[in-house]
N, C-alpha and C positions, 0 to 999 in steps of 0.2 A: 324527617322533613318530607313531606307532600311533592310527588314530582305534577309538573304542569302538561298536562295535556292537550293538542291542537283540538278545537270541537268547533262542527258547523249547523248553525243551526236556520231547521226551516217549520215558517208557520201551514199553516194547511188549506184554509178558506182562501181562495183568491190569489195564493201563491203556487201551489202544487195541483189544485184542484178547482172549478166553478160551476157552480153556483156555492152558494155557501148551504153547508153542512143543515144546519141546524132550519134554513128555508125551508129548504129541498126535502126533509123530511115533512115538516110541517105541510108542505103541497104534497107528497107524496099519499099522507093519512088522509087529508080532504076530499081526496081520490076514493078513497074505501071509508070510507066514516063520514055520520053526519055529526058526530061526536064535536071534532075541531070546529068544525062552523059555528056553535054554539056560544062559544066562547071572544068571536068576531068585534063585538062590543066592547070586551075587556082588553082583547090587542090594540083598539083601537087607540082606548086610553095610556097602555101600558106605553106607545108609541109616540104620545105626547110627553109621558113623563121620563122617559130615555130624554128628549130632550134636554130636561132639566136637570136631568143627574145619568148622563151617558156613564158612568161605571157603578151604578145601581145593579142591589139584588132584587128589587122589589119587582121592580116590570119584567126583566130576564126570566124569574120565577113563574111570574103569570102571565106572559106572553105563552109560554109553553106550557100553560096548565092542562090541558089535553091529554099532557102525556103522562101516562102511568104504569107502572111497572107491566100490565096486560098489556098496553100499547108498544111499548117496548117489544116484549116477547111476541107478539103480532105480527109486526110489520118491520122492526128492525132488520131480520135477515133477508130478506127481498130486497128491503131498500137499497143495505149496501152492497149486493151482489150490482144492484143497477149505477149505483152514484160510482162504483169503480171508474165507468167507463167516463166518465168528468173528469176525469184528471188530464193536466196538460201533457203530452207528447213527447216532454221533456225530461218528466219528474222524475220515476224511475232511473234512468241511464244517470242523471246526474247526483240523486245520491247513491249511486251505487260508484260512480266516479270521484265524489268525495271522499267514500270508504275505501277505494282502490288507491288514493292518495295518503293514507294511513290518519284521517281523521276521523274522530268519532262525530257521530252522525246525529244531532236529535230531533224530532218532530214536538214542537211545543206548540198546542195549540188553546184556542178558549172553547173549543168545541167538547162534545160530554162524553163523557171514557162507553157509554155504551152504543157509539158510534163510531169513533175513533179507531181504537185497537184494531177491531178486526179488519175496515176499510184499507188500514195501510201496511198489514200484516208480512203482504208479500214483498214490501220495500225493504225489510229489511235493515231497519233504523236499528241503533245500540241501546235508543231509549225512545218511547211514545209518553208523554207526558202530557194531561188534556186536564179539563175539569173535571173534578169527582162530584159524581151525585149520590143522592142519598139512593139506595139502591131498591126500596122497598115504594119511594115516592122519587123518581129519579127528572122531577122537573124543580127539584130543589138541591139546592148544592151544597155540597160538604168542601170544596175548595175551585172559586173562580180564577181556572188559569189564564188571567188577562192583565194587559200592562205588564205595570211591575212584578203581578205574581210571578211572570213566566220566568222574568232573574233569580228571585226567589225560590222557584222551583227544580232552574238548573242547578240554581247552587245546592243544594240539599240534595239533589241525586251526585253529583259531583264528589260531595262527603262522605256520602255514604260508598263510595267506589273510590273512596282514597285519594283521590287526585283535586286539583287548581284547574279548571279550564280556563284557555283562553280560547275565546271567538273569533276563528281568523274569519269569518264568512257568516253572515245571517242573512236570511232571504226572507222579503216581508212585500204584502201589499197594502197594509193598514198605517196611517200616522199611531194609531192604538199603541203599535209594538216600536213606536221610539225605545226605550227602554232597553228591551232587546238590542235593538239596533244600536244604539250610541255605544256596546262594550264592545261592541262586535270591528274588528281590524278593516273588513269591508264588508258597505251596506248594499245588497241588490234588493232593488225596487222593483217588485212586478206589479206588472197593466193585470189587473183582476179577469178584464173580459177579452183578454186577447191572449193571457200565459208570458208574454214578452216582458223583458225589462223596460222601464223606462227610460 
């Protein structure tokens, strides 16, 4: 029988870190490329049509059409040497006080594993678990870690490491990750632009 293990888990955009990930690099290419401006007309629409289907692949895909595995390889290491410095004041110490508490630690986020990983490298988490893109076209996705995926995702890492988690703590600033949150023992709500609980 599977023994149950305590896990806390934390989202990444607005909770540990601000602005959000996936912006912040898109400003950061506009900066060095006339490439992303191009495509200004398509985000537009894409941004009506999140409207209508806010857990859509279609617009998520081509809001980020800009990005291609050259852009990636481009500008991704600079980015997140600079986005480190956006994280809240707090992040750090707290899950490394989770982990000093003897619970396993995970970072689930809907942000894209080629920005993820190495961003929260030095935290020190037992798992980083994000979106997977396709890695050749990496503004399409092989799996959207959002909502429900994110339960779905812990529990298959959970399996695969032998154990039952239970969620004494999940840390969130989106209604998006209800989901997450409703398994979770206690829900902490963060202010996105402020890093505080609400």
């Amino acid at each position: 029988m599977q023994k149950q293990v305590d896990v806390v888990v934390f989202d990444f955009d607005g909770t540990l870190s601000w602005p959000d990930t996936n912006v912040a690099f898109a400003k950061y290419c506009m900066k060095r490329s006339i490439v992303p401006w191009l495509y200004l007309p398509l985000v537009g629409i894409c941004a009506i049509v999140r409207k209508i289907n806010p857990g859509g692949f279609w617009w998520r895909e081509n809001m980020r059409r800009f990005v291609t595995a050259r852009v990636v390889k481009k500008y991704a290491h600079d980015f997140i040497k600079q986005h480190k410095r956006n994280r809240f004041g707090w992040a750090a110490e707290r899950v490394a006080a989770e982990r000093a508490a003897g619970n396993k630690v995970l970072l689930i986020t809907a942000s894209p594993d080629y920005l993820i990983p190495p961003l929260v490298r030095d935290m020190k988490f037992d798992a980083v678990i994000c979106s997977k893109m396709v890695q050749n076209a990496p503004r399409k996705y092989k799996f959207l870690c959002f909502g429900m995926n994110k339960v779905y995702a812990m529990d298959e890492w959970a399996r695969e490491n032998k154990f039952i988690p239970h969620v004494v703590r999940s840390y969130s600033d989106s209604i998006t990750d209800m989901p997450m949150m409703e398994i979770a023992d206690q829900q902490i709500w963060i202010n996105p632009k402020t890093g505080m609980p609400k």
